[in-house]
C-alpha positions in Angstrom: -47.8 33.7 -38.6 -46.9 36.8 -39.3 -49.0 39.6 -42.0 -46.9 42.4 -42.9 -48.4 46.1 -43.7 -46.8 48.3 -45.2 -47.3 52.3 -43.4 -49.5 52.8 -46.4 -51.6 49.8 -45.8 -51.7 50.7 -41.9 -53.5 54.1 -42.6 -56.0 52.1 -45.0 -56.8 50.2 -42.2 -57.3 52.7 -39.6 -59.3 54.6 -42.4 -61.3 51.8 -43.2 -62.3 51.2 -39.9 -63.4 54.6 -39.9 -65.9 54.5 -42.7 -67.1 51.2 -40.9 -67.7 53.2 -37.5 -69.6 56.3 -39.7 -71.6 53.9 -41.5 -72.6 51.6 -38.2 -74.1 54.7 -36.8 -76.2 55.0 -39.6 -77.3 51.7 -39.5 -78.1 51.7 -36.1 -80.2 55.2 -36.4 -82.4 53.3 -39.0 -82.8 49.8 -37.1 -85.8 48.9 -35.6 -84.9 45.5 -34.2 -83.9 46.3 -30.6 -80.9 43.2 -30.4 -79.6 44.3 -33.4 -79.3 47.7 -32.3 -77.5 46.5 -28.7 -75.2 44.1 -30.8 -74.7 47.1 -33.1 -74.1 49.1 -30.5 -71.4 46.9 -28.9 -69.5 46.7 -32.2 -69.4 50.2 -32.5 -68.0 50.4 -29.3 -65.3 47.9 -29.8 -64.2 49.5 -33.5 -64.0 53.0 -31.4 -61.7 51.0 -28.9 -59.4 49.4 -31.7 -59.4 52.9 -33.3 -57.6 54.8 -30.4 -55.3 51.9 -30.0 -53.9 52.5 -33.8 -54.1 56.0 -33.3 -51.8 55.8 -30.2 -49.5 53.1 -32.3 -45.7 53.8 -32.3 -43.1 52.0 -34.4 -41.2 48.9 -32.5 -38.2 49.2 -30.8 -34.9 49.5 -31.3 -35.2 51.5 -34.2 -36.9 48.4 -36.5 -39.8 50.8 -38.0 -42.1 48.2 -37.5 -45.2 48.0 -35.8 -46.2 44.9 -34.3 -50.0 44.4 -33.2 -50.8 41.3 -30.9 -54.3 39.6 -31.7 -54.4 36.6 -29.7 -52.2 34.3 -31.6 -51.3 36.7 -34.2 -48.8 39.1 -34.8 -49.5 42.2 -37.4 -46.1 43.2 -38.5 -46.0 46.9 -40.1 
């Protein structure tokens, strides 16, 4: 299956993903509950990690202009 972005929708993404990361940090600063924190914590963590990988993204070979993003099964075509 494959879902294709356009470049427009790819720097929503990344942007969104962004706000999502600022506004974890926030909710982590204001939680109490210690495994919510550490499970917090870890998602943070892993959105940083997805983060760097868009940011280091390139378009696909041989010219296509596309972007294609593996997740386990799945194919993001941009």
């Amino acid at each position: 299956m494959d879902l294709t972005f356009s470049a427009e929708d790819f720097e929503l993404l990344k942007t969104v993903l962004e706000r999502y990361v600022s506004n974890l940090r926030m909710e982590i600063a204001d939680t109490d509950n210690l495994d919510w924190r550490k499970s917090m914590h870890a998602d943070e963590d892993r959105a940083k990690a997805i983060l760097a990988r868009l940011e280091g993204a390139t378009p696909g070979a041989a010219g296509s202009g596309r972007l294609e993003i593996l997740f386990e099964g799945f194919v993001l075509a941009v």
